[in-house]
SELUM-314359 format. One record per residue (C-alpha): x, y, z; residue number from 0. Coordinates in steps of 0.2 Angstrom, whole numbers, plus 5000, padded with zeros to 4 digits. Example, Ala and Ser with C-alpha at 12.3 -4.5 7.8 and 13.67 -1.06 7.14 Angstrom:
2
((5062,4978,5039),0)
((5068,4995,5036),1)
This chain:
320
((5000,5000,5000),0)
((5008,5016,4996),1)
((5001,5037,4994),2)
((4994,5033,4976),3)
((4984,5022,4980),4)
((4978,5032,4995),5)
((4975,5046,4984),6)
((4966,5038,4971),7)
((4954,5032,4984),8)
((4953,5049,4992),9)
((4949,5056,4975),10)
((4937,5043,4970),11)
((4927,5046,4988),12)
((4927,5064,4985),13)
((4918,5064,4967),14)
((4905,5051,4970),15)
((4901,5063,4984),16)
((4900,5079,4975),17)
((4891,5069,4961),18)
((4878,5061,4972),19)
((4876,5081,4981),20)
((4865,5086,4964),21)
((4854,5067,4965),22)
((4849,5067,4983),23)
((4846,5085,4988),24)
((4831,5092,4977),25)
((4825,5071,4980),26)
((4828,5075,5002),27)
((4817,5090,4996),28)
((4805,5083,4988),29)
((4802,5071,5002),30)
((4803,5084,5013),31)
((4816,5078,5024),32)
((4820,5094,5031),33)
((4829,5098,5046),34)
((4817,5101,5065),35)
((4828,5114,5071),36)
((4829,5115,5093),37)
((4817,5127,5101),38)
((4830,5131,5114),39)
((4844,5135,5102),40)
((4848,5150,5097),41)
((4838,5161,5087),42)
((4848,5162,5072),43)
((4844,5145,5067),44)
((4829,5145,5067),45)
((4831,5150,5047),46)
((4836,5133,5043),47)
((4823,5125,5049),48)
((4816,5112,5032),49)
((4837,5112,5025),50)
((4837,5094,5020),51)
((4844,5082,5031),52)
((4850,5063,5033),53)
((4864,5070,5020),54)
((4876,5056,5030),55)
((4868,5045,5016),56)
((4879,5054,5003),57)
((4894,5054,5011),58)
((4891,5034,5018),59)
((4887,5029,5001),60)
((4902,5039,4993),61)
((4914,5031,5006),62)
((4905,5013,5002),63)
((4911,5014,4986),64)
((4926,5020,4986),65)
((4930,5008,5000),66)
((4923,4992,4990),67)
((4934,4997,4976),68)
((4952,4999,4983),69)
((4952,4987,4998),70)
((4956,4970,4998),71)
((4940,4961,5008),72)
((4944,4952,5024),73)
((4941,4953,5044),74)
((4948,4970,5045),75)
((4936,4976,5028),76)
((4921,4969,5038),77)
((4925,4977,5056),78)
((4928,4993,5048),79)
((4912,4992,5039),80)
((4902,4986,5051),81)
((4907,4999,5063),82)
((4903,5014,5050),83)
((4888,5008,5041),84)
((4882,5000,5059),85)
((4880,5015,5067),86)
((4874,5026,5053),87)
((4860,5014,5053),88)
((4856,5019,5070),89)
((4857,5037,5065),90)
((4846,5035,5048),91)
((4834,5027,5060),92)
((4833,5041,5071),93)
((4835,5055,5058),94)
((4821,5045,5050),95)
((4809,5046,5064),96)
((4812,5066,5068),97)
((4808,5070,5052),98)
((4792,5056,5049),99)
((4785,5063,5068),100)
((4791,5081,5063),101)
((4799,5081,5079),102)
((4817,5087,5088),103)
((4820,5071,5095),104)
((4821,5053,5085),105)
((4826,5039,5095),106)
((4823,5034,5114),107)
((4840,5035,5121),108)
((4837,5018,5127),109)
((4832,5012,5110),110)
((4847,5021,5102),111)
((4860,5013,5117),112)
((4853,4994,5111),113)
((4857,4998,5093),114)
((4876,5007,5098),115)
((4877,4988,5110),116)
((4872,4979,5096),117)
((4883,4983,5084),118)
((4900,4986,5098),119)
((4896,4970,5100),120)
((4898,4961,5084),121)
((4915,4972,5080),122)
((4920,4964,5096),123)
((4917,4947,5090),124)
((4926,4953,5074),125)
((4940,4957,5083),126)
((4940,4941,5094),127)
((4941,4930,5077),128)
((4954,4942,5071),129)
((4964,4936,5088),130)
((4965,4957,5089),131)
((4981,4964,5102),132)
((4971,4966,5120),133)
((4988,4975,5125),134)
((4985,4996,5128),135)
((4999,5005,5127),136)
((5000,5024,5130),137)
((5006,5036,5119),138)
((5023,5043,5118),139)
((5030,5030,5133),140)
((5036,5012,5133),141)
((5022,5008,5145),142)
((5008,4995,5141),143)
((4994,4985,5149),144)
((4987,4970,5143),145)
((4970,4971,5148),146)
((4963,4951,5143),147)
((4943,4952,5141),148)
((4941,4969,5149),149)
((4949,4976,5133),150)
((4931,4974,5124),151)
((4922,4982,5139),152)
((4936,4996,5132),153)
((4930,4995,5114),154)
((4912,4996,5116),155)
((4915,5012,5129),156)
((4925,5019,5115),157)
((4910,5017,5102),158)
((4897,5023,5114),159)
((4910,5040,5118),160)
((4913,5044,5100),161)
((4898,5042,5092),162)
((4891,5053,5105),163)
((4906,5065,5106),164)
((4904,5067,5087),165)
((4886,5067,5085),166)
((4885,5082,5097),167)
((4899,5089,5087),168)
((4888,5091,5071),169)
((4878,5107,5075),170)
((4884,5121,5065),171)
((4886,5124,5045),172)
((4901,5113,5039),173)
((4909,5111,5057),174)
((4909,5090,5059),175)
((4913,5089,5041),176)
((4931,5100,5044),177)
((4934,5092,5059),178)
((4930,5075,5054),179)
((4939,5076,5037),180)
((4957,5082,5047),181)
((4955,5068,5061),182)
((4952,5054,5048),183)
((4969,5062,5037),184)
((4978,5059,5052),185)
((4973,5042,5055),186)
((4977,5040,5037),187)
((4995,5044,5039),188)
((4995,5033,5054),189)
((4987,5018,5047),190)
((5001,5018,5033),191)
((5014,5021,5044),192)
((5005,5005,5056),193)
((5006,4994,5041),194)
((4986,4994,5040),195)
((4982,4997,5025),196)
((4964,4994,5024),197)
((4960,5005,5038),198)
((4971,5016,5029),199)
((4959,5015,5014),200)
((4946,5017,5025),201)
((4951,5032,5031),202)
((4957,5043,5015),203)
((4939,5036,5009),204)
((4931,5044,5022),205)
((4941,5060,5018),206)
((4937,5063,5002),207)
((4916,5058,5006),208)
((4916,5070,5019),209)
((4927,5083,5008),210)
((4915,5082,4993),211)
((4900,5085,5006),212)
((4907,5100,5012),213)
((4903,5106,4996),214)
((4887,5108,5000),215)
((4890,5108,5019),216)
((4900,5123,5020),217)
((4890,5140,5027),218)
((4876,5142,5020),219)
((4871,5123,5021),220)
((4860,5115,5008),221)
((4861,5099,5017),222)
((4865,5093,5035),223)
((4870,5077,5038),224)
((4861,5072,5053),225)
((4865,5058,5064),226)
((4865,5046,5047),227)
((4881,5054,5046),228)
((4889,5059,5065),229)
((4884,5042,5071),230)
((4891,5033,5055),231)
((4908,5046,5055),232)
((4909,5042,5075),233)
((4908,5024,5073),234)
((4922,5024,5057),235)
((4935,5035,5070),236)
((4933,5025,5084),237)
((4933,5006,5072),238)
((4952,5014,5065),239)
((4962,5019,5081),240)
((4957,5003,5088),241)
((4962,4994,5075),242)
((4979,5005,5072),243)
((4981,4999,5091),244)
((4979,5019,5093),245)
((4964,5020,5106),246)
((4972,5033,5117),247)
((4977,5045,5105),248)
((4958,5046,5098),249)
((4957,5058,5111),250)
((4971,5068,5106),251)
((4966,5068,5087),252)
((4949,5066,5090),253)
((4951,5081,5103),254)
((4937,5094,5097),255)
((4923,5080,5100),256)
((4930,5076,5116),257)
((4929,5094,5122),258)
((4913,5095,5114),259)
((4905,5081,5123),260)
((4914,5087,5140),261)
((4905,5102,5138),262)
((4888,5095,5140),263)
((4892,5084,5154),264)
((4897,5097,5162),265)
((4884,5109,5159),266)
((4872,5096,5162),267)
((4880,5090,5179),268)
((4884,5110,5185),269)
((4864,5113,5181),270)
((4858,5098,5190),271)
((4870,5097,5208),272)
((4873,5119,5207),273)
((4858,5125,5198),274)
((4869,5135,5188),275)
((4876,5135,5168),276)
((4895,5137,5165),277)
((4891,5140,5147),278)
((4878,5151,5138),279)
((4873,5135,5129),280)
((4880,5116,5127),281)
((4889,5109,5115),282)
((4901,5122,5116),283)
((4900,5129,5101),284)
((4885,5136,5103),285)
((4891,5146,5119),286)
((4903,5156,5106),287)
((4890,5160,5096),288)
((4878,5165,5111),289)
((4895,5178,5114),290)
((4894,5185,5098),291)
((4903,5176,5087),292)
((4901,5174,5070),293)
((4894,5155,5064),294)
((4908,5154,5050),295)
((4921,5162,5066),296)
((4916,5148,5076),297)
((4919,5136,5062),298)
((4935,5139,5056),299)
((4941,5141,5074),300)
((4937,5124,5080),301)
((4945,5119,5061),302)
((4962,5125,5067),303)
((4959,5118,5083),304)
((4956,5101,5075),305)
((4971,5104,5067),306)
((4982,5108,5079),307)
((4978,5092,5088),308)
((4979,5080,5075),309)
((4995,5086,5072),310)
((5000,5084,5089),311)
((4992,5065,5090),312)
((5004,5063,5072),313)
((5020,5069,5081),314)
((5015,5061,5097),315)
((5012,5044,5086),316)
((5030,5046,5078),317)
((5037,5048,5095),318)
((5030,5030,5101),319)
């Protein structure tokens, strides 16, 4: 596996994207799939309220292809796929019912936890067949743990964190898109220098998909992914730094969802014990935009922060 190879599946990924853009937008449309914007959410958004949504299908179905094409199909091909296309069934499930019940909310969060369980739990029996490494070892030291069965109690706390941490990413006019596509390019670069080449594929597949829908992602949307995509995109990251044998630096890479999702446990655990908000509004990015910022600011300054971090997880990765 070498970069031309890489590119030519980043490339492919991205043009099925911006091809399919043109097909399933004015078709989202016409179903009216549009977007049921939060009451509570700042006011501004309230204009996007009917934007098509469940766009995750495009950039699903763009990766799908791309990966089919270039990877050579095994146990690693099926872990990967079942991790991505798992969860973005969970998502196109609950996108589907919001929009059918014109509703905010899709799935019961306990409906949604037995889909994330469900498929955590056949990656892991992928992985025990693969005889997958239970050793963790932490980034940029010698020292490493082999942590037997309780390795897949690990996995599936990793699928449940980043699908959620991404998900609540996802809430702001090409922001999960950015984000996404420069934590995917690093684990690019690390599943090459792994010797993993299909979750290398994987990954610069995922690139280009969510590149391509950034086309029509970028401010002002014509399309939002929804959870179809965020649940599928979360599901992808968290199925590659296991497999790289990477888990720990997900949260270095994967850093802006992390602080995301801290930021509403913390708002939610500060309201419920103090009474009291520490931000304007959780996820995070919505408290910059309660303090005046610009929707497009906010954006491009969690994309540098993105960028800065998967450039520390690379440096940190060539250090180990």
């Amino acid at each position: 596996m070498d970069y031309t190879s890489i590119f030519w599946t980043l490339g492919v990924s991205f043009v099925l994207s911006v091809l399919f853009g043109p097909l399933f937008i004015p078709l989202l449309r016409r179903l009216k799939f549009g977007q049921q914007v939060r009451v509570d959410g700042p006011e501004s958004h309230l204009k996007k309220t009917g934007t098509p949504t469940m766009g995750g299908i495009i950039i699903l179905a763009a990766l799908t292809l791309a990966y089919l094409k270039f990877a050579d199909q095994g146990l690693e091909y099926w872990a990967l796929l079942t991790a991505c296309l798992g969860f973005g069934m969970v998502g196109f499930l609950d996108d589907y019912i919001k929009i059918v019940f014109k509703r905010s909310l899709g799935l019961t969060a306990k409906q949604k936890l037995f889909g994330q369980l469900l498929f955590s739990a056949i990656f892991c029996y992928i992985l025990y067949k693969m005889d997958h490494s239970t050793v963790l070892g932490v980034p940029g030291t010698d020292w490493s743990i082999d942590l037997g069965w309780s390795y897949y109690l690990l996995v599936v706390v990793m699928f449940l964190g980043s699908t959620n941490a991404v998900n609540f990413t996802d809430g702001l006019d090409g922001l999960l898109s950015g984000t996404s596509a420069l934590a995917f390019g690093a684990f690019t670069i690390i599943a090459l220098e792994a010797t993993q080449p299909q979750s290398a594929v994987f990954s610069a597949a995922v690139v280009g998909a969510v590149l391509g829908f950034l086309v029509y992602n970028a401010h002002p949307a014509k399309i939002f992914m929804g959870d179809t995509g965020s649940l599928g995109l979360g599901g992808g990251i968290a199925a590659v730094a296991i497999l790289t044998k990477t888990e720990l630096l997900l949260i270095i890479i994967g850093g802006v969802f992390v602080i995301e999702m801290l930021s509403v446990i913390i708002q939610v655990a500060s309201f419920k014990t103090r009474g009291k908000r520490v931000f304007k509004m959780s996820p995070i990015h919505h408290h910059f935009e309660l303090s005046g910022w610009s929707e497009w600011r906010v954006v491009t300054t969690f994309w540098f922060a993105g960028l800065v971090l998967a450039g520390a997880g690379l440096l940190l990765f060539k250090v180990s």
